[in-house]
C-alpha positions in Angstrom: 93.5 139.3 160.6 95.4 142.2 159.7 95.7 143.6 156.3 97.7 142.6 154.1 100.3 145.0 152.0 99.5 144.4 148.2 101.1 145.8 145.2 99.9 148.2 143.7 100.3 150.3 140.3 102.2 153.8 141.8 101.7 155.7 138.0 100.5 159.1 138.5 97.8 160.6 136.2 97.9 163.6 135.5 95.8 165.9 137.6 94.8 168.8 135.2 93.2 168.7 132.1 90.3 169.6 129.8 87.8 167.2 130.9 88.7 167.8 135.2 88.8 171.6 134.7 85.8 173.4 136.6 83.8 174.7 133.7 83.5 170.6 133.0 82.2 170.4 136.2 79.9 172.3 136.0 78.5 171.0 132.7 78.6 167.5 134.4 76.5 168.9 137.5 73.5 170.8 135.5 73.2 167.0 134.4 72.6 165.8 137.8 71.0 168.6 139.7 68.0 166.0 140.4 66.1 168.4 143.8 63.1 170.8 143.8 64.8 174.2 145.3 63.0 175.3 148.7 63.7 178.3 150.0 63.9 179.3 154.2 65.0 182.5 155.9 67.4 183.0 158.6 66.4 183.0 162.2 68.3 183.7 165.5 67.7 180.8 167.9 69.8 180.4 171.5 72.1 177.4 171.7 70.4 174.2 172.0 72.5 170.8 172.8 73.5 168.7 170.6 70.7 165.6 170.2 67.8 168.0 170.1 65.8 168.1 166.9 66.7 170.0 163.6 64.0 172.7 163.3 65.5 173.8 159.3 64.2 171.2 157.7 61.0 170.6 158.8 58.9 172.1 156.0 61.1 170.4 153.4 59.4 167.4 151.0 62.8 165.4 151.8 61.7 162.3 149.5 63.2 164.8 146.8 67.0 164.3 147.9 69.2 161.3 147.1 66.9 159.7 144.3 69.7 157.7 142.9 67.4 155.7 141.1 66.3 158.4 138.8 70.0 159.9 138.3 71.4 160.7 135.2 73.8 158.4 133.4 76.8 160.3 135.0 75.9 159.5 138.2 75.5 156.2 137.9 79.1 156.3 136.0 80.5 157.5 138.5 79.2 154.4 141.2 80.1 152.0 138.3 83.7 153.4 138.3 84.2 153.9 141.9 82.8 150.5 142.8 84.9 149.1 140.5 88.4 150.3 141.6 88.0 150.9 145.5 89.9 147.8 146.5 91.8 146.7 149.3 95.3 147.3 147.0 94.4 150.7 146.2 93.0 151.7 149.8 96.3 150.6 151.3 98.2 152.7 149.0 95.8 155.5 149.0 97.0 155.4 152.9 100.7 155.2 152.5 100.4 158.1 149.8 98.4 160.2 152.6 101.2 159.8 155.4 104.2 160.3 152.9 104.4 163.7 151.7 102.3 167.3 152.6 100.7 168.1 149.4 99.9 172.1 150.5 99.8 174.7 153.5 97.2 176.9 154.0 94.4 178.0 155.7 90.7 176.5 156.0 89.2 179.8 155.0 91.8 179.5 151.5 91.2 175.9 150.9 87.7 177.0 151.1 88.3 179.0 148.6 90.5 176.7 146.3 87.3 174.2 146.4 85.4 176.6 144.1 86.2 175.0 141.0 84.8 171.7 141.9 81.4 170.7 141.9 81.0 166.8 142.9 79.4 164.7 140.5 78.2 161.9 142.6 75.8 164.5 144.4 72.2 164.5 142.7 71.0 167.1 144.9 72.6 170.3 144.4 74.9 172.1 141.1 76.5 174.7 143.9 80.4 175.2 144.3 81.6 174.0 147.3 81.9 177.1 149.6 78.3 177.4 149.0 77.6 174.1 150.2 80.2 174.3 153.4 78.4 177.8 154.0 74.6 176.3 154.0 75.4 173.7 156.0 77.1 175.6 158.5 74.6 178.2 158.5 71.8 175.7 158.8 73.5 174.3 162.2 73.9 178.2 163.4 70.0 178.9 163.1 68.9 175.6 164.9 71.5 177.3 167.6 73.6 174.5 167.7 77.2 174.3 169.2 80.1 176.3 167.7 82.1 173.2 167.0 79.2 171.7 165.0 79.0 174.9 163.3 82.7 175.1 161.9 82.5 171.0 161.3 79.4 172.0 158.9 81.3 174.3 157.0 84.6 172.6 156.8 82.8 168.6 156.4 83.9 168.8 152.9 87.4 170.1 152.4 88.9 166.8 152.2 87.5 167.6 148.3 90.9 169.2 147.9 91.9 165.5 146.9 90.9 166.3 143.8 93.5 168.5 142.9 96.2 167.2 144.7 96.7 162.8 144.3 93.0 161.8 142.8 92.7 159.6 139.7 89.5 161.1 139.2 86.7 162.0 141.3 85.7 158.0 142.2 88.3 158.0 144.6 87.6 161.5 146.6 83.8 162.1 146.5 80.5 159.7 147.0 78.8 158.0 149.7 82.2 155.8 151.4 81.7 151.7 152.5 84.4 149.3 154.2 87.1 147.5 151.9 88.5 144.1 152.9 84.7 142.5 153.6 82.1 141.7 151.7 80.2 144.6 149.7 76.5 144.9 151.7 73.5 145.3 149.2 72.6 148.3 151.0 75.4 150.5 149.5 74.1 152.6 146.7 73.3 150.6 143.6 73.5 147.4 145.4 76.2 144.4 145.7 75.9 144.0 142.4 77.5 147.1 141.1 81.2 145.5 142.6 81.2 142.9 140.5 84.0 144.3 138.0 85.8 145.3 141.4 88.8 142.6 142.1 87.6 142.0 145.8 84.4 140.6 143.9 84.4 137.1 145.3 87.5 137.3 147.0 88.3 134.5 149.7 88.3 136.5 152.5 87.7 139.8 151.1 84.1 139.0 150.2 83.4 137.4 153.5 81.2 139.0 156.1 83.9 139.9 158.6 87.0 140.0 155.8 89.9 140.7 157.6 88.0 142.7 160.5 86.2 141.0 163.8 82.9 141.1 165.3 82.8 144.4 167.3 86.1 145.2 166.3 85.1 149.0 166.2 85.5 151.5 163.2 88.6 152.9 163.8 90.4 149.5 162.9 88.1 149.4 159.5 89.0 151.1 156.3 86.5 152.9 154.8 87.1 153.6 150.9 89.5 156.3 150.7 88.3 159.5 149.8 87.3 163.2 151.0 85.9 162.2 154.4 89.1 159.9 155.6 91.3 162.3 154.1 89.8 165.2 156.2 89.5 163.2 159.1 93.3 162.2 159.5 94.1 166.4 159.4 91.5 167.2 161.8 92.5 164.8 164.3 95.9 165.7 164.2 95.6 169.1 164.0 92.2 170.8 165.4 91.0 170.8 169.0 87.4 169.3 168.1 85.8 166.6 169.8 85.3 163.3 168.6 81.5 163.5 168.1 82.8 166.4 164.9 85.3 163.7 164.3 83.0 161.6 163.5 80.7 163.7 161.4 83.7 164.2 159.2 84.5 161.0 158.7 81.0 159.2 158.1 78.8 161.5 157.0 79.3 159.9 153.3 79.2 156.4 155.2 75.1 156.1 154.2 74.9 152.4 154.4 75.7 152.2 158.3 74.4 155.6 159.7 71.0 155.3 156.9 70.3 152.5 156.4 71.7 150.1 158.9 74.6 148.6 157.7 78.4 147.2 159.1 77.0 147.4 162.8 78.6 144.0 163.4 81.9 145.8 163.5 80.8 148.4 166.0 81.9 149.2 169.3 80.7 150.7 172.4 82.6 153.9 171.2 80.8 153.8 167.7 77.0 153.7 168.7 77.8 157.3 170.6 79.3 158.4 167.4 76.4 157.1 165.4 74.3 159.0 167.1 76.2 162.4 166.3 76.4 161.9 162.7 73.0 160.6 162.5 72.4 164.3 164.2 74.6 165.9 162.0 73.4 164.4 158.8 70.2 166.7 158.0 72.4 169.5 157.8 74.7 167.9 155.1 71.5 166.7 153.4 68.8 168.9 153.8 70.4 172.3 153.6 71.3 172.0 149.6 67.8 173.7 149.2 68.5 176.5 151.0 69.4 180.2 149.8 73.0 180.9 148.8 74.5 182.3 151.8 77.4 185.4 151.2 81.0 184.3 151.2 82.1 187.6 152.1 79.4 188.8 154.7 80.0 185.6 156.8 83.7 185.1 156.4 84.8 187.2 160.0 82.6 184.8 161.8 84.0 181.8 160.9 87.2 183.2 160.9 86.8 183.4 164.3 85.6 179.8 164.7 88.0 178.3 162.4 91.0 179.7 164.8 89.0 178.8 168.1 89.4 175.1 167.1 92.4 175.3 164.4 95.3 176.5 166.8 97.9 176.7 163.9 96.4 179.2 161.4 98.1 177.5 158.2 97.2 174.0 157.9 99.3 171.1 156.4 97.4 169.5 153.6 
């Protein structure tokens, strides 16, 4: 079954204010900066393929990263919230708001830049601006020698963040780890089945089914995902970047923790998706893992990935 348009409530709120600024940001993430910080130095390695192992991360204690559990209160807010309000209504207009308008133009290097204001408070693992993150990630890919793609889809994974200043009605519906809309809610999503209960799918009569509006094997390019940072992203890259579907894919589930971590949704997969699983599952220590790392320099590293950002990004200036 297909879905089904819903109304929807079209007010705007407002996008600026006191509470959304960065310096409230960054109060909010010294609350939830939950990690021991472990430090590694850079090393040259030659390219290696794809599949083969990260090397980064192997000294790192990772049963420090992604204690949900032990969050702070605004963490588990912000589930509570987003839970609550990533519907099927909203996800379908969330979509029709995407493909109606450009919101900006401009480069990857200056929506880099633009993202240094926010700091995402579903993330218990690191209090860093975003260009610090994209950086470490990117740079963590570069010393296992992987593949130049990979590299520039670690440092841009996150700009769909730019949400946030453009259409978000907070940060519920841009950041934190993503799960299908229009089936039931799995108790393997963060915080459990539970924590939809306020949502108005709760108990819906096909909604909360197991296959909802989707089919068995139906593939994940016909499910919605709750719309946020990594959809967002995805829908640009694909339409305008040369990279290959495994960086695609990256984009688009790296937040999707209940089917690449812990084994979720694979009913709805197809041939196509156990590939991509395998990338992102690849591509995931990188995301994860490299929060512990040192700051890497904005401005020392900007003319490499200038270069790789216009390798893959034919059109310099970017619609948004």
């Amino acid at each position: 079954m297909a879905p089904v348009a819903i109304a929807a409530d079209t007010t705007a709120a407002p996008i600026f204010n006191k509470q959304r600024d960065g310096q409230a940001l960054e109060e909010l993430s010294d609350a939830i900066d939950q990690v021991n910080v472990l430090k590694s130095t850079l090393t040259s390695q030659p390219e290696k393929g794809l599949y083969d192992e990260s090397e980064f991360d192997k000294a790192k204690d990772k049963t420090t990263f992604r204690q949900y559990e032990d969050a702070c209160d605004r963490v588990k807010n912000f589930y509570k919230e987003q839970h609550t309000k990533q519907s099927v209504a909203y996800n379908l207009k969330a979509r029709h708001d995407f493909h109606s308008k450009t919101r900006a133009e401009m480069t990857v290097w200056e929506a880099m830049e633009k993202l240094n204001t926010l700091i995402d408070e579903s993330d218990p693992d690191t209090s860093l601006s975003q260009i610090e993150h994209l950086l470490q990630s990117a740079e963590a890919i570069r010393r296992d020698g992987k593949p130049r793609w990979m590299q520039l889809t670690g440092l841009i994974h996150d700009l769909g963040k730019l949400l946030f200043f453009f259409d978000a009605q907070g940060q519920w519906d841009v950041v934190g780890d993503t799960f299908p809309v229009g089936c039931a809610f799995d108790e393997r999503i963060i915080y459990g089945r539970e924590s939809f209960r306020d949502n108005e799918d709760f108990g819906h009569s096909i909604y909360d089914t197991k296959f909802g509006i989707y089919s068995p094997g139906c593939g994940l390019d016909q499910v919605m995902l709750s719309w946020g940072h990594d959809e967002y992203l995805y829908h640009i890259a694909k339409e305008q970047s040369t990279l290959p579907d495994e960086a695609l894919a990256m984009i688009r589930y790296h937040s999707f923790y209940p089917w690449h971590n812990a084994g979720a949704y694979h009913e709805l997969m197809n041939d196509h998706d156990q590939e991509m699983l395998r990338a992102v599952k690849a591509f995931n220590p990188y995301d994860l893992y490299s929060k512990s790392d040192d700051v890497p320099s904005a401005e020392e590293l900007k003319p490499y990935y200038l270069g790789l950002i216009d390798e893959f990004f034919p059109n310099k200036v970017v619609r948004w």
